[in-house]
N, C-alpha and C positions, 0 to 999 in steps of 0.2 A: 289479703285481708284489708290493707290498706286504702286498694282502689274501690273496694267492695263500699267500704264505709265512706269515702269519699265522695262516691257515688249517689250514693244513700244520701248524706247531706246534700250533695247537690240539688236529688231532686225535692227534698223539703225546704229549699230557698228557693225554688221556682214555683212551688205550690204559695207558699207563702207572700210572694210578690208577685203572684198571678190575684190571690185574693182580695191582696193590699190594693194591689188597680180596680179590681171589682167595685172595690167601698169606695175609693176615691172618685171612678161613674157616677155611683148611686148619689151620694154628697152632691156632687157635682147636679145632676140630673134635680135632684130637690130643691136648692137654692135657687136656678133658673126657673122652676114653677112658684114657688114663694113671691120671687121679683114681679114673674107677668100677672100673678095674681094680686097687684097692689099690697104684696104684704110690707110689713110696717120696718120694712128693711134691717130690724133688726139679727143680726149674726146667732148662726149657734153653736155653741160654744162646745167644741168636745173637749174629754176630761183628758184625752192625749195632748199635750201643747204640741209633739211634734208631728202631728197631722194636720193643724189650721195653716187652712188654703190663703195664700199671700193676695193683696188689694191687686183689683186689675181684672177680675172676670175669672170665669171658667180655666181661659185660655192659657193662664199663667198661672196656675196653681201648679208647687211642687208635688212630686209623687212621693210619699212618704216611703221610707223604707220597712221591710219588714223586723218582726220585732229582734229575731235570730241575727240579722246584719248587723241593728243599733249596738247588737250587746258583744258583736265580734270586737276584737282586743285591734288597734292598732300596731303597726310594727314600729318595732322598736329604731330609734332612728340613732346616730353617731354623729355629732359634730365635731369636727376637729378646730381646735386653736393654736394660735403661735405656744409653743413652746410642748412642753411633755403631758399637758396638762387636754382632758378632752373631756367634752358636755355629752351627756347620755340621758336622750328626751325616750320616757315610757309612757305608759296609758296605763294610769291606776286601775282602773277595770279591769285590766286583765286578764282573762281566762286561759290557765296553761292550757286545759281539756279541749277547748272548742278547737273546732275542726277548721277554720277557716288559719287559727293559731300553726297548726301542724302545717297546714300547707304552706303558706307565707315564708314558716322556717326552713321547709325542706325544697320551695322556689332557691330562697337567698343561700341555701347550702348547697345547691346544685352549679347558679351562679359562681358563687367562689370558687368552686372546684374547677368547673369550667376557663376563668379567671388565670387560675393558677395553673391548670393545664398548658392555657396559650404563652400562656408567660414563660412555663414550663421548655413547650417544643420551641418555642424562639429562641431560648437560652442554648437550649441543646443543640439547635441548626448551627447558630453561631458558631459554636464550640468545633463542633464537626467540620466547618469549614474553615475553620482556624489548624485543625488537626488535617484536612487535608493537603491545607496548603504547605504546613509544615514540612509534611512530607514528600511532597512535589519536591520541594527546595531540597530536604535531606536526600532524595532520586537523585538532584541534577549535580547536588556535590559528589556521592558517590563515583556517578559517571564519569563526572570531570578527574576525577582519583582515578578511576580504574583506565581511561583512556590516556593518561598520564604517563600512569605507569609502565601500561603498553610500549607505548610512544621510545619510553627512555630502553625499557626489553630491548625492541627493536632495533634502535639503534646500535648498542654492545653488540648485537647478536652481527649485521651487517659486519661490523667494525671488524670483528675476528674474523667471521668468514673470509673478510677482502683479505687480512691480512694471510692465512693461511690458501689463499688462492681459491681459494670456494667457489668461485665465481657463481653458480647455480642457487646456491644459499643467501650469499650476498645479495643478488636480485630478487629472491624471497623474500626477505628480511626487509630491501628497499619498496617493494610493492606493499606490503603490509602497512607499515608506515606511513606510507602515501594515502593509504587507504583509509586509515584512523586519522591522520589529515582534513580529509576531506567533508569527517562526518562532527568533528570533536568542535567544541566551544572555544572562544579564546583564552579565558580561563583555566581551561586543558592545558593551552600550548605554553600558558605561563606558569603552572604548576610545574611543566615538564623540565621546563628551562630552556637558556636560547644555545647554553652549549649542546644542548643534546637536539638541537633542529641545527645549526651548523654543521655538526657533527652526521646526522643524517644528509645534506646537502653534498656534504666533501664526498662520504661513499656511495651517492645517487652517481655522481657527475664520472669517479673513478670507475667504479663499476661500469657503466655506459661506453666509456673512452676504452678499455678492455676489451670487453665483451666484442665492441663493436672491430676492434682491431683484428682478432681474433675471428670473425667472421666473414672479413674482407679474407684471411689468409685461407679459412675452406674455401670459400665460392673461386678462387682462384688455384688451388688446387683439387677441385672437385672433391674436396672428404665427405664423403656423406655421412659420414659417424660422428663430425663434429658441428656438420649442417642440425644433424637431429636433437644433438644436444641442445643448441646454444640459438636456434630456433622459439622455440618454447618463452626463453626468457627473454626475447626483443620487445613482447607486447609488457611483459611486467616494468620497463624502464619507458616506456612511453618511444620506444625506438623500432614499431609498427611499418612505417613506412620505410625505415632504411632498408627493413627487410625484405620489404617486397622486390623492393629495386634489386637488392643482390640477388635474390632465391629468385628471379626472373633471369638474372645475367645470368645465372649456374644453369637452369633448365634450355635456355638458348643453345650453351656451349653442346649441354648433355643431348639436344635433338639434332643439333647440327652433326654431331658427330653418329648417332644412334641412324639417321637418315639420310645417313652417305650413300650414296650408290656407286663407290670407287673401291675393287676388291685391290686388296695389298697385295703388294709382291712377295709370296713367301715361297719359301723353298717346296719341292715338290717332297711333299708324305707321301710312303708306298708301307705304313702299317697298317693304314685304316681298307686297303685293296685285296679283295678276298682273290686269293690265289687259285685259279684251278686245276686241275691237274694238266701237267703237261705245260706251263707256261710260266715263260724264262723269268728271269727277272726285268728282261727290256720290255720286255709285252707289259707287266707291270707298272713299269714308269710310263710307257705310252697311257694307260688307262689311266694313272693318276693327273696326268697331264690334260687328259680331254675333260675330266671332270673337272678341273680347276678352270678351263678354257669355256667349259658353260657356267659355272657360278659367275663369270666374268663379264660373260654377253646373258644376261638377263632377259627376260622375255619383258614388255609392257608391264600384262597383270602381274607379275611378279616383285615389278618395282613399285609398285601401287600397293601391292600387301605388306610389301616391308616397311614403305611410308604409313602408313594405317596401324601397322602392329606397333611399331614405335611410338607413336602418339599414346596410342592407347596403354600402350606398359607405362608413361612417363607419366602419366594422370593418375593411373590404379594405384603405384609407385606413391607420389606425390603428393596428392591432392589432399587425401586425408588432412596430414599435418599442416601442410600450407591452410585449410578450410580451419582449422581447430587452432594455431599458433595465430596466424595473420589473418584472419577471417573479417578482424572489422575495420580492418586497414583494404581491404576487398582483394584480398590476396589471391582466393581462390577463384573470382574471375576474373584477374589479370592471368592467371597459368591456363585458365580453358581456354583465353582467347589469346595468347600467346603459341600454345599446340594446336588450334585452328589455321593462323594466320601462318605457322611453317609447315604445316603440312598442303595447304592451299595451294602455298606458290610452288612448291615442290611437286605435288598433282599436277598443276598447271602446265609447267616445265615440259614435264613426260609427257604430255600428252599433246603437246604444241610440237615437241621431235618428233614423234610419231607419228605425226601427220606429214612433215616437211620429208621427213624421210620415206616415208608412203606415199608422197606427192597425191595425198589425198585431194589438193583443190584439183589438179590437174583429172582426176578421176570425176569428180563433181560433174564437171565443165562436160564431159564429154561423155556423163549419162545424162546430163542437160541435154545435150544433142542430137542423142539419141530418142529421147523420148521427143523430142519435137519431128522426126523425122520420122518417127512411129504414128504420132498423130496427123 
């Protein structure tokens, strides 16, 4: 209903000041035929004072307003002065009703609000970004606490383990630590304190010096029970590389020996020799005899698949844990190319005897001879 009537005025202030410029033409249009017709220059005088056109010609007369404009109310204006005290200029005239009134008011009330709004979301950003940041800060002390706390955890927990021989635990306990370490603020570590980073320090170093002792004494006894254990926990002390070096010496010992091709001297077994009917006990030990007598003399391919099989059980065996324990120490291809390189020279070997002992050059030389004698 508002803009309806809004509207409505609008267009009776365009009707109005369209008619007003109409008369102002006309006026205009009569004075210049008066002038060229020698009239007696006298002015005429309308009974609006604020329609007479100002000295100067046609060209500079004001446009009079309509009569609906003169009688709109000015807005009401606010000065402010030093102290509590403030001037308030109105326009006696007035009119609460007129429309131009209403609008004016509900311009300057839209203004404020708007005003107040910016003012509003600026206050509030601020706010929001002060509560963000608060938070951030309240985050980074938390963490600093809880990485702290960890830290000190951790070390008690090492502590007892070493003491109770733990060893496995105790390298848990030190990799964790190390871990939280790595990631925590300084702040952290002096929440934490410096005895309990000492204290972590002394059961890193003991732990390592153990461990590591205790893993020189498998690889030289061949235990595989305690290889598997204490494997695992090389890479949690940063002790990657010693391991490879031993669990390379252990796999050496273990192919050297798995790829012997020297049968031992054992006494002749006659349980495992199926007896036939009719045959002594000496016929017996003869047949246990010739079988031990061919496991002994090998054929070529036979020592090639036992070299072959070896390799390959020591890898199937192996490599897993070496690939998963010491993988980024390149554990697992130091061991492929360690059961490469003894199985290589080992092929080699055999197959360079079996030539010398087949005097296969001397066979060569003398289908060489042959075939030029053919041609």
């Amino acid at each position: 209903a508002f803009a309806d009537e809004s509207e409505s005025n609008a267009l009776k202030l365009a009707e109005e000041l369209a008619a007003s410029l109409s008369s102002t033409k006309k006026h205009s249009a009569a004075n210049s035929n008066n002038s060229s017709n020698g009239g007696s220059g006298r002015r005429s005088k309308r009974e609006d004072p604020d329609s007479s056109s100002s000295t100067g010609g046609g060209a500079g007369q004001f446009v009079p307003l309509p009569r609906s404009l003169r009688d709109a109310p000015r807005p009401t204006r606010t000065i402010s002065q030093k102290g509590d005290e403030t001037t308030t200029i109105t326009n006696s005239s007035s009119s609460a009703s007129h429309a131009l009134t209403h609008a004016t008011l509900a311009s300057e009330s839209i203004l404020s609000s708007l005003s107040k709004i910016a003012s509003g979301g600026s206050a509030a950003s601020s706010e929001m970004r002060q509560l963000e940041s608060h938070r951030q800060r309240l985050d980074e002390e938390a963490m600093n606490i809880d990485h702290a706390l960890r830290i000190r955890e951790g070390c008690q927990r090492g502590g007892d383990s070493l003491m109770g021989r733990r060893y496995g635990d105790a390298a848990r306990a030190v990799a964790d630590v190390t871990a939280i370490l790595k990631e925590c603020s300084p702040m952290a570590e002096e929440l934490a304190g410096e005895e309990a980073l000492e204290a972590h320090s002394k059961t890193k170093d003991v732990t390592k010096r153990a461990i590591g002792e205790r893993y020189e004494i498998a690889v030289a006894n061949g235990d595989v029970v305690q290889l598997s254990e204490l494997t695992p926990l090389l890479q949690m002390l940063d002790m990657a590389e010693l391991g490879v070096r031993l669990y390379l010496q252990y796999s050496q010992s273990v192919l050297t020996r798995e790829m012997s091709l020297e049968v031992e001297e054992v006494p002749v077994d006659m349980t495992h020799v199926e007896r036939a009917e009719g045959m002594s006990r000496a016929a017996m030990r003869r047949r246990a005899e010739e079988e031990q007598q061919l496991r002994r003399n090998m054929s070529v391919p036979h020592k090639l698949a036992r070299i072959y099989n070896a390799a390959v059980t020591h890898l199937r065996h192996h490599l897993p844990m070496v690939a998963y324990a010491l993988g980024e120490a390149d554990g697992d291809a130091a061991l492929v190319q360690l059961v490469h390189v003894e199985a290589e020279k080992r092929a080699v070997d055999i197959m360079r005897d079996y030539m010398s002992e087949k005097q296969l050059n001397l066979t060569v030389r003398r289908a060489d001879g042959v075939g030029k004698k053919i041609e």
